[in-house]
C-alpha positions as CSV (number, residue, x, y, z in Angstrom):
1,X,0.0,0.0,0.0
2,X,1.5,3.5,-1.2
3,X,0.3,6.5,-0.2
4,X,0.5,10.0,-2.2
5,X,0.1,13.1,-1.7
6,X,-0.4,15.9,-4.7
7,X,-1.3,19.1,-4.7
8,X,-2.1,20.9,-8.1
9,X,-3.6,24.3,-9.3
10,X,-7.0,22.9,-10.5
11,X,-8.5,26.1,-11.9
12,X,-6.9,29.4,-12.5
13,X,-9.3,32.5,-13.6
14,X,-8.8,36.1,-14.6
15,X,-10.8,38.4,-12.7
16,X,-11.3,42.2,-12.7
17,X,-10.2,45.1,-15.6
18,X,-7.1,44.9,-13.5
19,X,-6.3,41.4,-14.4
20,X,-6.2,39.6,-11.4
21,X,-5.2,35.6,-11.4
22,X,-7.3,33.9,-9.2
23,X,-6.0,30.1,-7.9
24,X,-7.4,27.3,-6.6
25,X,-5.4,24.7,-5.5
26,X,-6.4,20.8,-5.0
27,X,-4.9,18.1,-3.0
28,X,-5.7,14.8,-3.5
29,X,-4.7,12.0,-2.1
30,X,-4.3,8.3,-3.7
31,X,-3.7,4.8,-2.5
32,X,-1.4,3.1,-5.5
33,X,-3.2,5.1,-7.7
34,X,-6.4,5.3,-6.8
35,X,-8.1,8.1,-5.4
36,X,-9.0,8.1,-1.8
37,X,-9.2,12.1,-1.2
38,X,-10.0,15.2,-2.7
39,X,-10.2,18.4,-1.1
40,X,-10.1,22.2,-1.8
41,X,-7.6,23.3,-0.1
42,X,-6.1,26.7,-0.9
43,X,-7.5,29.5,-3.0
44,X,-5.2,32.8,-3.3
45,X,-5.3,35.7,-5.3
46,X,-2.2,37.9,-7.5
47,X,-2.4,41.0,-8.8
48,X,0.2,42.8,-10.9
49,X,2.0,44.5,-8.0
50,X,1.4,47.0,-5.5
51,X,2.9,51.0,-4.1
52,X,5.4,51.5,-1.4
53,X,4.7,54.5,1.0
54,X,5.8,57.0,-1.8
55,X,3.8,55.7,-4.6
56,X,5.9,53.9,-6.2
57,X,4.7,50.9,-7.6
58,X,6.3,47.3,-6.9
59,X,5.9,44.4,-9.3
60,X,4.4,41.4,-8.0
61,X,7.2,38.8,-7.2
62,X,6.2,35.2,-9.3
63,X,9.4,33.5,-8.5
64,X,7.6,30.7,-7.0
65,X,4.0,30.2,-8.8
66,X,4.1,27.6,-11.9
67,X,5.0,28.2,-15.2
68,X,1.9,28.1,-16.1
69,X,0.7,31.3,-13.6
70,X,4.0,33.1,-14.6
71,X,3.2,32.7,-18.5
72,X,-0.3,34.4,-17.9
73,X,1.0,36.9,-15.7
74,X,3.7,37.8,-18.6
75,X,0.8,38.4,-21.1
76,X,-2.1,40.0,-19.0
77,X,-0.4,42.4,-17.0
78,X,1.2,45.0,-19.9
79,X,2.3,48.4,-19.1
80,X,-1.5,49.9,-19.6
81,X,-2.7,47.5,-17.1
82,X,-0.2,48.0,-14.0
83,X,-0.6,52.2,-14.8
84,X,-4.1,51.6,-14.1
85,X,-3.8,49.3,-11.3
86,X,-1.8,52.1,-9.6
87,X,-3.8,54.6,-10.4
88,X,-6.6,52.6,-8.8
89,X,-4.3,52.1,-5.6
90,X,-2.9,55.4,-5.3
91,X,-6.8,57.0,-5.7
92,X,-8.3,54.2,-3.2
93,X,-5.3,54.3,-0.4
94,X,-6.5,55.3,2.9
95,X,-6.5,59.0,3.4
96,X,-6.6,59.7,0.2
């Protein structure tokens, strides 16, 4: 009897004008390959970066999301959408 253990990023989804990536994450567990478990078990949000206390704005650090998160986040998040993103920080940060 082998027991396993996996967890995987069972749906990602873009969310919001801002582009947000959206994960959910999945473990399962199997006994020699058959499944005995399956749970949602982690659900976590990225956007494109945020500001520092003088408004300068701070990419989003990928270095350890999959390939697959790090590809989208290449292609969504252009130069239009993290101005706007600030912009929509800088306008919505308390005591603004």
């Amino acid at each position: 009897m082998a027991l396993a253990k996996e967890v995987k990023q069972d749906k990602i989804e873009i969310v919001t004008d801002y582009k947000h990536i959206q994960i959910r994450e999945q473990t399962i567990v199997k006994e020699d390959d058959t499944i005995i478990s399956k749970a949602f078990t982690n659900r976590y949000v990225l956007t494109c970066g945020k500001i520092d206390a003088s408004d300068n704005f701070i990419d989003t650090d990928l270095s350890s999301e999959s390939d697959e998160v790090k590809s989208l986040a290449n292609i969504l998040w252009t130069d239009d959408v993290k101005a706007a993103w600030k912009a929509n920080l800088i306008a919505n940060k308390p005591g603004a």
